[in-house]
SESE-203765 format. One record per residue (C-alpha): residue in three letters; x, y, z. Coordinates in steps of 0.1 Angstrom, whole numbers, always signed. Layout:
BEGIN
R  residuo      X      Y      Z
R      ALA      X      Y      Z
...
// end
This chain:
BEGIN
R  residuo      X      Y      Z
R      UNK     +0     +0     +0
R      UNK    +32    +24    +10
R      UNK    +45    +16    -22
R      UNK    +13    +27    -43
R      UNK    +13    +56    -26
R      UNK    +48    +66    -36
R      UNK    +42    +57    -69
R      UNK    +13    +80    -75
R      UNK    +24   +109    -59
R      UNK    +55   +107    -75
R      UNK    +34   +113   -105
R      UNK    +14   +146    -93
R      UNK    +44   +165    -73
R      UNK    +80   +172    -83
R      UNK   +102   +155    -63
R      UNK   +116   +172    -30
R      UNK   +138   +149     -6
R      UNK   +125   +135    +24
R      UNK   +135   +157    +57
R      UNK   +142   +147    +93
R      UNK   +119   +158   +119
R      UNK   +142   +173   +148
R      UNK   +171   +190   +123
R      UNK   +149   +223   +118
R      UNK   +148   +257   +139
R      UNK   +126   +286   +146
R      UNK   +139   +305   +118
R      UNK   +134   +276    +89
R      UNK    +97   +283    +85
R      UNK    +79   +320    +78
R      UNK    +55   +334    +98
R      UNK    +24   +331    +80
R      UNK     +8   +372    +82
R      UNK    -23   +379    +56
R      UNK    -26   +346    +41
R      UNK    -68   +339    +44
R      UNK    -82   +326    +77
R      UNK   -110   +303    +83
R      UNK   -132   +329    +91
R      UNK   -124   +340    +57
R      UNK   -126   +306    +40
R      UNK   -158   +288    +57
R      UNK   -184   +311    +50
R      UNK   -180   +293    +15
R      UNK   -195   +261    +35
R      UNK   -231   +279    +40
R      UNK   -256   +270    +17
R      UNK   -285   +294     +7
R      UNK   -310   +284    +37
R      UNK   -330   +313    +62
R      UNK   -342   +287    +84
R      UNK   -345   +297   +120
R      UNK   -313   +285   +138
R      UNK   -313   +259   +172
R      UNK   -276   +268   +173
R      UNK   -268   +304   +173
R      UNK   -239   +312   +148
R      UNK   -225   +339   +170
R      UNK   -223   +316   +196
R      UNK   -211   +328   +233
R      UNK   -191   +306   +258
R      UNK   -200   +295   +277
R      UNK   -238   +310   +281
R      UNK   -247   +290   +244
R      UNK   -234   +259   +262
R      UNK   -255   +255   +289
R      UNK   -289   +241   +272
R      UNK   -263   +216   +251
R      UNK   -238   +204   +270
R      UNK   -253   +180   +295
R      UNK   -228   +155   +298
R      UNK   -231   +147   +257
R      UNK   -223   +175   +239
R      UNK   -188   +187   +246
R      UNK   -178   +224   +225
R      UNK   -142   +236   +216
R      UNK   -124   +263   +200
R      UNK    -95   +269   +174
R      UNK    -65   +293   +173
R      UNK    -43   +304   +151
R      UNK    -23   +336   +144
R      UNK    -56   +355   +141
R      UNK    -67   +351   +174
R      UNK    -55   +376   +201
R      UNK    -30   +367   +228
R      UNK    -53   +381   +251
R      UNK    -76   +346   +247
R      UNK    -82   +334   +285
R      UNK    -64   +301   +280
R      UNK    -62   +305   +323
R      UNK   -101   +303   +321
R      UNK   -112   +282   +290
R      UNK   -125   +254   +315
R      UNK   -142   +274   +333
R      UNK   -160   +288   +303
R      UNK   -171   +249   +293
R      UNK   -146   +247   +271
R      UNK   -132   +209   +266
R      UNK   -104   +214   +238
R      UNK    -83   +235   +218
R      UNK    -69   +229   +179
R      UNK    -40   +251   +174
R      UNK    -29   +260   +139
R      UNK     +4   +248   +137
R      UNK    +19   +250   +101
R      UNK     +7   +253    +61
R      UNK    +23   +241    +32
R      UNK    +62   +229    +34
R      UNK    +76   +266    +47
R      UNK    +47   +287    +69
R      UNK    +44   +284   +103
R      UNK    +18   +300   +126
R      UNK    +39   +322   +148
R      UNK    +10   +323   +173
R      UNK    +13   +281   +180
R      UNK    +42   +278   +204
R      UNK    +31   +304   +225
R      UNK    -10   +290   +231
R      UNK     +4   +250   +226
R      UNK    +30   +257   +253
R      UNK     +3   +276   +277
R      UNK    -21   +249   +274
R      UNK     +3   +224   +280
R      UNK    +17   +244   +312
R      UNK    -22   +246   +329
R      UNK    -22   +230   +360
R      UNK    -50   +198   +362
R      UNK    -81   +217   +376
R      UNK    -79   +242   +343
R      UNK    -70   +215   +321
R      UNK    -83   +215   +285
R      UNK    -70   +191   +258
R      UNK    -49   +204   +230
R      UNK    -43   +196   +197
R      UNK    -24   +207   +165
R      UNK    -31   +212   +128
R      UNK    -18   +216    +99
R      UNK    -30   +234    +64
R      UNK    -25   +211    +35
R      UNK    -12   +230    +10
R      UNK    -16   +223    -29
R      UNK    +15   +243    -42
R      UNK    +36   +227    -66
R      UNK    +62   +223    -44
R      UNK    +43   +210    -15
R      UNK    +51   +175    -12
R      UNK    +22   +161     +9
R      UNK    +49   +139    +32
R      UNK    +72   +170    +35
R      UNK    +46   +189    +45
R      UNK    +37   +160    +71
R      UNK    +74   +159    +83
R      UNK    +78   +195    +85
R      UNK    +42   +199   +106
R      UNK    +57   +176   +135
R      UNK    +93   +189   +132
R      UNK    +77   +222   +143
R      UNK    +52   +207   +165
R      UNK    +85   +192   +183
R      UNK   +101   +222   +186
R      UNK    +78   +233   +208
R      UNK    +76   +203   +228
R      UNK    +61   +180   +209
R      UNK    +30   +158   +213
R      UNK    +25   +140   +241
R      UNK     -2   +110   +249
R      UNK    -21   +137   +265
R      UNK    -29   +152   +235
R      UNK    -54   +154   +211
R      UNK    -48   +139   +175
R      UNK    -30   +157   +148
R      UNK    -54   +170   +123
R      UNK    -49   +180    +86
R      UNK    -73   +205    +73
R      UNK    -85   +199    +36
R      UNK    -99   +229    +21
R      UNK   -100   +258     +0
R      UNK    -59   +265     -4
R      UNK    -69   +305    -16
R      UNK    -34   +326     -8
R      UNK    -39   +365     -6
R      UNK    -24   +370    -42
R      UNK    -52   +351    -60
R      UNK    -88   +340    -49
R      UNK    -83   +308    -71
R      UNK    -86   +278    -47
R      UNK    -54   +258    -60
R      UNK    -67   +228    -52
R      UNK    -83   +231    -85
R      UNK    -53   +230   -108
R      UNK    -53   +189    -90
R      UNK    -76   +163   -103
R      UNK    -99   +146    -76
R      UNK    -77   +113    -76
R      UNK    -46   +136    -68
R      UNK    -59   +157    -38
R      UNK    -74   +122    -23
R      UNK    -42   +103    -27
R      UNK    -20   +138    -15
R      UNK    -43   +140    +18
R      UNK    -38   +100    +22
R      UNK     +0   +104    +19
R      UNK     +4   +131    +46
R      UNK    -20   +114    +72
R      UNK     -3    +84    +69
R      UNK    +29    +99    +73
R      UNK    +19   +117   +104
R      UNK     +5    +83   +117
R      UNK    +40    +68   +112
R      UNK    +58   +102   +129
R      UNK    +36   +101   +160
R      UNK    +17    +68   +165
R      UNK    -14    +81   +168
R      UNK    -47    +79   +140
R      UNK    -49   +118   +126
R      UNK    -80   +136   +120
R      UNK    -90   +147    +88
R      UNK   -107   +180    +82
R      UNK   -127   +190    +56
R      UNK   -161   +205    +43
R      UNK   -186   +184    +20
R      UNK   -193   +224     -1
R      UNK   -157   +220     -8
R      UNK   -156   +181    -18
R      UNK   -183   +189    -41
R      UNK   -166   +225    -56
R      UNK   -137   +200    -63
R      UNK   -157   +172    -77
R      UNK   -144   +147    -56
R      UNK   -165   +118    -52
R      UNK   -180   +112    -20
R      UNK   -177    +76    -21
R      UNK   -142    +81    -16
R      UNK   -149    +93    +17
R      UNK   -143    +56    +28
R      UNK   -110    +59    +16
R      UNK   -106    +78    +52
R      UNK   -125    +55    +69
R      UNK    -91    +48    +91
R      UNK    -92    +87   +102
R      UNK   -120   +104   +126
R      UNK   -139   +135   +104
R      UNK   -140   +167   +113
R      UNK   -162   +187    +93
R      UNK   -171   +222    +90
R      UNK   -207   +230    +81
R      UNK   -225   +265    +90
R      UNK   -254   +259    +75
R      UNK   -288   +275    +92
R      UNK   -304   +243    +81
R      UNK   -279   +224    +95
R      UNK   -280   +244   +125
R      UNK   -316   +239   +131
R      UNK   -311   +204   +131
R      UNK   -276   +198   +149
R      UNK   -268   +171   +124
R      UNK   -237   +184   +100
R      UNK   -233   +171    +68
R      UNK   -206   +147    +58
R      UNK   -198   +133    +25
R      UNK   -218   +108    +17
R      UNK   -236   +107    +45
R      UNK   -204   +101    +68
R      UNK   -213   +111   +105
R      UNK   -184   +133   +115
R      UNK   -168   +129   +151
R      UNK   -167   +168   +155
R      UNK   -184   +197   +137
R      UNK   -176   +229   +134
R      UNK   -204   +248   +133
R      UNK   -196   +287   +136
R      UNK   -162   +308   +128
R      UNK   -183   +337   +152
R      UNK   -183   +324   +188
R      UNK   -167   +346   +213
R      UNK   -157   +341   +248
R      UNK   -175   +360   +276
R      UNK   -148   +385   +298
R      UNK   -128   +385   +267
R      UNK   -114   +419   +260
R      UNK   -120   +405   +220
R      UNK   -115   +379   +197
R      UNK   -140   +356   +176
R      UNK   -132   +322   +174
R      UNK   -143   +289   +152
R      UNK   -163   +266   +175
R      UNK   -168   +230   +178
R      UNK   -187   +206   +193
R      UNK   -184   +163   +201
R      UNK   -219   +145   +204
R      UNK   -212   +125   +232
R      UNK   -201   +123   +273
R      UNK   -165   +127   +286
R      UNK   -161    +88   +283
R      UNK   -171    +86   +243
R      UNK   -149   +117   +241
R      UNK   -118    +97   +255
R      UNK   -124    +68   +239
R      UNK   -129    +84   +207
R      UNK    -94   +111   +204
R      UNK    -69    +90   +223
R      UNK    -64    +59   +203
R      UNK    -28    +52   +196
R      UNK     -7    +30   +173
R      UNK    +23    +14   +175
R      UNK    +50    +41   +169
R      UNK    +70    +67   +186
R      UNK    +46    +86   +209
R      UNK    +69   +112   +227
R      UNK    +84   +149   +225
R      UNK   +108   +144   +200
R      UNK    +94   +119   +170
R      UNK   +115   +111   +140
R      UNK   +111    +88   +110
// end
């Protein structure tokens, strides 16, 4: 199966040699500064619907929890380079809030300059303000964006801020519209369906191998079908828990996000307008898990055999 792998992708990207996790500093990666956000990019997930909404888009923590989060609905934020260093991370728990993605990386050479500074403070809270982390990673459709590199270089600079730990959630790559702030052409387009599937398959496997855990895949079913992908070929993720983004009011109304193909997600994101009350400012993506503390355990902290500590390498 490795072997395919290789094969094909050899086909789609120009070859770039493999790197080592741990030989990269601070200074190899550049700071990512007006390249789109996903409050930018995921109002492209709503459909045209004006139903009434059961979920409020500008969503408040943790006053929207209350009514939904009776031991099986558990919410989350992101945070990346947008969000202001001001966030409480001191008093997310206290706000009902479970976990926290961080934005770690994008393509081969863009770091968030933003991650070490939130992965490192929610690492350092002390057990009764404890939230679970996690990191992701923008998959990037540049040219010269080797899908494994890009998988390599996401840990490397994961690790050199600590690295992940069993304590923390799995590493996610998010799948979506690669739109930099010299053109509004999603680059994903310039790939064929079969190409972004077996680019995305590539890099989660490789970050499987480099941390021993089963990545998340991120993605939105408006953008699966903008790229024609089919969504049959959902299934060939059916190894990695879904994360999908879907602000829909219908979907709203409901509380059921859509998936490809009819794929129940294991989180949904569900607003890019929630806000945290006593912060001086911010808005923040927000997610939530359908199910209690134990599913919520069981679910994000399976591990594989492999090297599960600060400092992974190939």
């Amino acid at each position: 199966m490795k072997t395919l792998f290789v094969f094909v992708l050899a086909l789609c990207w120009p070859f770039v040699g493999l790197s080592q996790t741990d030989q990269w500093s601070e200074e190899d990666w550049e700071p990512l500064v007006d390249e789109p956000s996903r409050q930018d990019l995921l109002p492209l997930t709503i459909p045209p619907e004006f139903e009434m909404e059961a979920i409020p888009l500008t969503f408040w923590f943790p006053q929207d929890t209350h009514d939904r989060s009776n031991g099986s609905r558990l919410f989350g934020i992101d945070l990346n380079h947008y969000s202001p260093a001001s966030t409480p991370i001191a008093s997310l728990s206290a706000k009902n809030i479970r976990y926290v993605y961080v934005k770690a990386t994008q393509g081969v050479s863009l770091k968030d300059a933003k991650f070490g500074y939130f992965w490192e403070a929610l690492g350092r809270l002390p057990d009764r303000q404890k939230v679970a982390r996690g990191a992701y990673h923008f998959l990037s459709s540049d040219a010269g964006a080797d899908p494994v590199l890009q998988a390599e270089r996401f840990v490397a600079y994961v690790n050199l801020h600590g690295g992940f730990t069993s304590e923390d959630l799995p590493p996610v790559v998010d799948l979506e519209w690669d739109i930099t702030h010299r053109s509004d052409r999603d680059r994903w387009s310039y790939r064929t369906p079969r190409q972004i599937v077996n680019a995305t398959l590539a890099f989660l496997s490789r970050v499987e191998v480099l941390t021993g855990t089963i990545p998340m895949l991120y993605t939105a079913r408006a953008w699966w079908r903008e790229r024609l992908i089919p969504e049959k070929d959902i299934a060939k993720f059916a190894r990695y828990p879904l994360w999908i983004a879907d602000y829909g009011n219908k979907t709203r109304l409901r509380e059921k996000p859509l998936g490809p193909h009819g794929v129940t997600p294991t989180l949904w994101q569900f607003s890019d307008k929630a806000r945290i009350s006593g912060a001086r400012s911010g808005v923040f993506d927000a997610n939530v898990f359908s199910g209690t503390e134990e599913d919520f355990m069981k679910t994000f902290f399976q591990k594989v055999p492999g090297p599960v500590s600060g400092h992974t390498s190939p």
